[in-house]
C-alpha positions as CSV (number, residue, x, y, z in Angstrom):
1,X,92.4,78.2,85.7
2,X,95.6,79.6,84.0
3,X,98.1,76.9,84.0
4,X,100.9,79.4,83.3
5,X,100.9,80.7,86.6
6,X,104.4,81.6,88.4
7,X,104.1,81.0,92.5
8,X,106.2,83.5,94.5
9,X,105.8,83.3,98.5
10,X,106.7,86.2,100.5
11,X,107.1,87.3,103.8
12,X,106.6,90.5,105.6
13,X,106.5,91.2,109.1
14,X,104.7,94.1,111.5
15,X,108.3,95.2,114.3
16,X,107.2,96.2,117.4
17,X,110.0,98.3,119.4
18,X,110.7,97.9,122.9
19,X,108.5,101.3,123.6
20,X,105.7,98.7,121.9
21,X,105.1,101.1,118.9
22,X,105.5,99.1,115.5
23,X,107.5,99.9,112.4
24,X,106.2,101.5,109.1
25,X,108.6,101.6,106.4
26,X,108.2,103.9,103.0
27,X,108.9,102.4,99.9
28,X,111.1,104.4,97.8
29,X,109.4,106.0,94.3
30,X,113.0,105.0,92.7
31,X,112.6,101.7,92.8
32,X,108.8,101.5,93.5
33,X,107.8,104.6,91.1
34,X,104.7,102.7,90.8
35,X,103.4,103.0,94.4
36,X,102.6,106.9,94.9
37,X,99.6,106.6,97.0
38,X,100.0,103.8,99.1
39,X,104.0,104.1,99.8
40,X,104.1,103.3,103.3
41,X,104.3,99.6,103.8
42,X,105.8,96.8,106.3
43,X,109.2,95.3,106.1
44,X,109.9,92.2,103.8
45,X,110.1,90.1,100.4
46,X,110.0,87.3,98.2
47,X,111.6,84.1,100.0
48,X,114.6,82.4,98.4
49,X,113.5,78.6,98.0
50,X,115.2,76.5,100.2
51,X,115.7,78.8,103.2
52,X,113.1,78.2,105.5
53,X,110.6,81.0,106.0
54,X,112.0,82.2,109.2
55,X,115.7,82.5,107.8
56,X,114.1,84.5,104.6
57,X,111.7,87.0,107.5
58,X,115.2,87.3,109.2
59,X,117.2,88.1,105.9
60,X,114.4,90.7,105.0
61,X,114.6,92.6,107.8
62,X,118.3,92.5,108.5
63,X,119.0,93.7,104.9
64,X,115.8,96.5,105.1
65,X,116.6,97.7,108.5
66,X,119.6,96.7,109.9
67,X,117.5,95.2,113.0
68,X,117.4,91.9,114.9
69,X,114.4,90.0,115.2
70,X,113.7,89.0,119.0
71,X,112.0,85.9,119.7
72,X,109.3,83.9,117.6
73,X,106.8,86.2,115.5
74,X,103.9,85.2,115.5
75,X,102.1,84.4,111.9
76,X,98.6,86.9,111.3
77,X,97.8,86.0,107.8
78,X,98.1,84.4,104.4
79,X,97.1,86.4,101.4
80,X,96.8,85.6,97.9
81,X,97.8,88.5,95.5
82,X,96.7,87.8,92.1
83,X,96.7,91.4,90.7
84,X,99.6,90.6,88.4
85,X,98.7,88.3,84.9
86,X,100.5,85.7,84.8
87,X,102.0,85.9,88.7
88,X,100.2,84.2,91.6
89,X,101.9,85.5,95.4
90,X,101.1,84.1,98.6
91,X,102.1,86.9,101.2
92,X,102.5,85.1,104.9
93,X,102.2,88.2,107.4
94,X,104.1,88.1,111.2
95,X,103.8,90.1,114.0
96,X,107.3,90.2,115.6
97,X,109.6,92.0,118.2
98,X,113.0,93.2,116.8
99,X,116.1,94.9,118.5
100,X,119.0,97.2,117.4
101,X,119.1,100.5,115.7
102,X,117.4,100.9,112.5
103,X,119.3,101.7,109.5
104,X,117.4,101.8,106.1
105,X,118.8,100.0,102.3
106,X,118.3,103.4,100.5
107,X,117.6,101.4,97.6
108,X,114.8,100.3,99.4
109,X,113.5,103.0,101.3
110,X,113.9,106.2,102.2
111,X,111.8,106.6,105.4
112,X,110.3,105.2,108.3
113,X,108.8,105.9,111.8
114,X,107.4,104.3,114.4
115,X,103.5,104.6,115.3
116,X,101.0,102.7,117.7
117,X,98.9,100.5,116.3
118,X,95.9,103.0,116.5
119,X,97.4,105.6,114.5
120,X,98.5,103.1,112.0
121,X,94.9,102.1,111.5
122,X,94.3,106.2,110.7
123,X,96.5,105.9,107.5
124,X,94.9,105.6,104.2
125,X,98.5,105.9,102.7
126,X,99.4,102.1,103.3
127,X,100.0,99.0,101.4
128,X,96.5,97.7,100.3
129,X,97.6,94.0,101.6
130,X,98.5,94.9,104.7
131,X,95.2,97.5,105.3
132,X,93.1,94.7,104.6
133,X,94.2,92.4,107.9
134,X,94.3,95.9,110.1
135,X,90.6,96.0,108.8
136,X,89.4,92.5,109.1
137,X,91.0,92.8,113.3
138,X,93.5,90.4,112.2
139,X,96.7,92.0,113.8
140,X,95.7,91.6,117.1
141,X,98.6,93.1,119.6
């Protein structure tokens, strides 16, 4: 076991609208020029230590979108993400309802849409992460 490891925890979080379709997000090739097949992604980040993980899924999404969450999400799965030497992420994925108009960090991305979660499950342009718990019938809405 490397004992070098850095831990990072992050959160993301699958938006449903009011019209219950759910948010895809595309990651920008300026910032993310590393991602050019699998650009299309859910909203979140890495959590700031000492905010609890609902104040870090509300800062992500506030800052990404401009949108509110609604409610309690509901927590779908815990990945580990070892694909980085050196780097060992725990990714904590939500299902939750948001409100407000969307408005997009540039920096960030630069487009998004809103899909049912069928035609989501179509898409082989994705984040691999998030792909795997639409294939194991994690995100159950």
């Amino acid at each position: 076991m490397e004992k070098t490891l850095t831990l990072q925890v992050g959160v993301k979080a699958l938006l449903r609208n009011k019209e219950g379709k759910y948010l895809l997000i595309r990651r920008s090739l300026e910032k993310y020029p590393e991602v050019t097949k699998t650009r299309w992604d859910i909203v979140g980040g890495r959590i700031n230590p000492g905010d609890t993980l609902m104040d870090n899924l509300r800062r992500e999404i506030k800052e990404e979108t401009d949108l509110d969450l609604v409610g309690e999400p509901r927590l779908v799965g815990a990945q580990d993400i070892l694909r980085i030497a050196g780097r060992h992420v725990v990714r904590l994925t939500y299902i939750g309802e948001v409100a407000g108009e969307i408005h997009l960090d540039p920096v960030e991305h630069d487009d998004y849409n809103w899909q049912t979660i069928e035609e989501i499950k179509k898409r082989d342009d994705i984040d691999i992460y998030f792909k795997e718990l639409l294939d194991k019938n994690l995100i159950n809405v």
